[in-house]
C-alpha positions as a Markdown table, in Angstrom:
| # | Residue | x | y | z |
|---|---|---|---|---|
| 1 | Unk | -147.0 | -12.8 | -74.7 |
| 2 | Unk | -145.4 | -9.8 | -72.6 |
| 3 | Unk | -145.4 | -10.3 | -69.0 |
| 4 | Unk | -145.7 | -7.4 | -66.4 |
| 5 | Unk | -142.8 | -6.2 | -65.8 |
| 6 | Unk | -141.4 | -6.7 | -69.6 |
| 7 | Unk | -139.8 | -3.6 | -71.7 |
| 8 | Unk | -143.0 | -3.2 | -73.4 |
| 9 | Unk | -145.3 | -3.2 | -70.1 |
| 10 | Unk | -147.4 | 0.2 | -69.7 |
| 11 | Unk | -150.3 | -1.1 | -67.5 |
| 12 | Unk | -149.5 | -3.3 | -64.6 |
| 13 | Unk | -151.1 | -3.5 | -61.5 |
| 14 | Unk | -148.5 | -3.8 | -58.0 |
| 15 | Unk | -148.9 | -7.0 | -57.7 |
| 16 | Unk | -147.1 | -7.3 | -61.3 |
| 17 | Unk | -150.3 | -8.3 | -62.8 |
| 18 | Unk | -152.1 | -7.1 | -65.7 |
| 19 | Unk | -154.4 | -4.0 | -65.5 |
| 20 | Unk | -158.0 | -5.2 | -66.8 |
| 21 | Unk | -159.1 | -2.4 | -69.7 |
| 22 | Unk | -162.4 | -1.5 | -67.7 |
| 23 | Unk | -160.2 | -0.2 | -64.8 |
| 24 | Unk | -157.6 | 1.8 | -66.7 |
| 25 | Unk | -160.6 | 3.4 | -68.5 |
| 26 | Unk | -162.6 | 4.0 | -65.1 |
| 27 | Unk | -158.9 | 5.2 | -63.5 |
| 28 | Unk | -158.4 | 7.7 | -66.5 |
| 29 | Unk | -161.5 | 8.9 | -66.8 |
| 30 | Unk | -161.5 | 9.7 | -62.8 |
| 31 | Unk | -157.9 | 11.2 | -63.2 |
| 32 | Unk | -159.2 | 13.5 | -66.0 |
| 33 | Unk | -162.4 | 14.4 | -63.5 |
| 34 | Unk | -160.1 | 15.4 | -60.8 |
| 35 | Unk | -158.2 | 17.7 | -63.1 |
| 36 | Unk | -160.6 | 19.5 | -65.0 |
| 37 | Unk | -159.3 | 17.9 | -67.6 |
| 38 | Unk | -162.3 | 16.0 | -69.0 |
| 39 | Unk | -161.3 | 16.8 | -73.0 |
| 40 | Unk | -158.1 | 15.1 | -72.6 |
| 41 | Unk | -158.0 | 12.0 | -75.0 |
| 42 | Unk | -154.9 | 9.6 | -75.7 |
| 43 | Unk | -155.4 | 11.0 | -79.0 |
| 44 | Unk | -154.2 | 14.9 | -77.7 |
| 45 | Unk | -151.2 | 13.4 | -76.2 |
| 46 | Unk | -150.4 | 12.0 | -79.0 |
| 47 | Unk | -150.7 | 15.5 | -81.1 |
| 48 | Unk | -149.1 | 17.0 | -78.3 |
| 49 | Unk | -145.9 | 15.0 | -78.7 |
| 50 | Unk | -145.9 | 15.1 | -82.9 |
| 51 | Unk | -146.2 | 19.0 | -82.3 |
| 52 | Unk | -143.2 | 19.2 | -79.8 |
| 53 | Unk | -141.1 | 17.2 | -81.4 |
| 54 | Unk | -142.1 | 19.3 | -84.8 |
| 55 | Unk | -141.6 | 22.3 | -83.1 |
| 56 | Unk | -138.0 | 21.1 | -81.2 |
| 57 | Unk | -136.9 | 18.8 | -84.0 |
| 58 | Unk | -138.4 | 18.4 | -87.4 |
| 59 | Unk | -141.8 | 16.4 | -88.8 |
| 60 | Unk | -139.7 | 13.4 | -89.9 |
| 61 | Unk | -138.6 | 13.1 | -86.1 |
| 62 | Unk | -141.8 | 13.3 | -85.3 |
| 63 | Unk | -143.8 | 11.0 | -88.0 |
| 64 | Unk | -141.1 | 8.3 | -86.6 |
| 65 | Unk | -141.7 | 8.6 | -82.8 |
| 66 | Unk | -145.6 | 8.0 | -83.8 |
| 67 | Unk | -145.1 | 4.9 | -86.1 |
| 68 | Unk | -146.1 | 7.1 | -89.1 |
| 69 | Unk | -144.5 | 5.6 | -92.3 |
| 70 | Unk | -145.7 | 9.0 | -94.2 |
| 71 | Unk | -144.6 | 12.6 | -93.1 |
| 72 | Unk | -147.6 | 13.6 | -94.8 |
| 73 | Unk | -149.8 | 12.1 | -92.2 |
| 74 | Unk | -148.4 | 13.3 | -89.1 |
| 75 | Unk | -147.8 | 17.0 | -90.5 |
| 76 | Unk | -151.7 | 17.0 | -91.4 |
| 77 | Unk | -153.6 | 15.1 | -88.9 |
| 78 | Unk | -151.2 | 15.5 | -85.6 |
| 79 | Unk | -148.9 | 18.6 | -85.8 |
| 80 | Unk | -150.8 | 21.9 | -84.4 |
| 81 | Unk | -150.7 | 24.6 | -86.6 |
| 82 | Unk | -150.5 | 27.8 | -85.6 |
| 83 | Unk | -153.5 | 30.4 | -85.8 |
| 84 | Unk | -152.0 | 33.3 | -86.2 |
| 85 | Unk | -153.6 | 35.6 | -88.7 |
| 86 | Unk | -151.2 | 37.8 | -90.7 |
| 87 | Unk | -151.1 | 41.7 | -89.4 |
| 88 | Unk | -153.2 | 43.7 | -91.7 |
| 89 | Unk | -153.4 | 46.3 | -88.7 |
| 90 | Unk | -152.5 | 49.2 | -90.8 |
| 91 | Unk | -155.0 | 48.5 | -93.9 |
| 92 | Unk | -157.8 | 48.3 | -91.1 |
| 93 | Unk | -157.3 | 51.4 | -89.6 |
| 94 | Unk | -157.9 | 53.0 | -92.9 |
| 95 | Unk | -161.8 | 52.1 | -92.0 |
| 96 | Unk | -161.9 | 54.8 | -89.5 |
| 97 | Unk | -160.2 | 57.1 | -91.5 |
| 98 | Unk | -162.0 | 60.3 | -91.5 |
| 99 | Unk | -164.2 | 61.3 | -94.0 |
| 100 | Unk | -166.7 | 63.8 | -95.3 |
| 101 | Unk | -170.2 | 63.7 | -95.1 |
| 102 | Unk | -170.7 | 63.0 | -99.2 |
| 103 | Unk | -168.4 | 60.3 | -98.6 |
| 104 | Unk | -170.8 | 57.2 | -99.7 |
| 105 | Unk | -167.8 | 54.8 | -100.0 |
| 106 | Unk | -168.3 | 51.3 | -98.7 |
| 107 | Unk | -164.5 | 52.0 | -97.9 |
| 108 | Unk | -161.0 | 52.5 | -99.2 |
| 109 | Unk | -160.5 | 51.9 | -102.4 |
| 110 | Unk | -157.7 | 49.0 | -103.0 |
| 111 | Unk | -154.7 | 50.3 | -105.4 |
| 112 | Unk | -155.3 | 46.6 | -106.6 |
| 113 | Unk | -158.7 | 47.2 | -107.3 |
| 114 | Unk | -158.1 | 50.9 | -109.2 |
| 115 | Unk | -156.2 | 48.4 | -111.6 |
């Protein structure tokens, strides 16, 4: 059994006793209140650090920091991905290309399409 204090001790009181479960859960979800921060979970922490460590490091770096035994795991289910979509600016703009008024088109024809 660890004892406050120990190398593996997260929640100890002052007094160097243990923390009972219903406080750290009633202190947490008042620190989160405070904040704003209401959607904060362990859970984000924990994708938080897989996806700096990705982003700093590499996914096995980060798989081993959260115990993972499979890379697979922590690249699916922790690492953020990023939402970028890919810049297709200049094939949009051809949808307010002019046109004539007989043009009935429901818009520019592909060159993969004419195919």
């Amino acid at each position: 059994m660890n004892r406050p204090g120990s190398c593996r001790d997260h929640f100890a009181s002052r007094r160097a006793t243990w923390l009972s479960p219903n406080n750290v859960r009633r202190q947490w979800r008042q620190a989160r209140a405070d904040t704003g921060l209401e959607w904060v979970t362990p859970h984000t922490f924990r994708k938080t650090v897989a996806t700096l460590i990705d982003k700093e490091d590499d996914t096995k770096t980060a798989a081993a920091q959260l115990g993972h035994a499979s890379e697979q795991v922590t690249d699916k289910y922790y690492i953020a991905k990023p939402v970028l979509a890919p810049d297709v600016s200049d094939i949009l703009e051809q949808l307010g290309a002019d046109r004539g008024p007989d043009d009935h088109t429901q818009g520019p024809t592909s060159p993969k399409r004419a195919a």
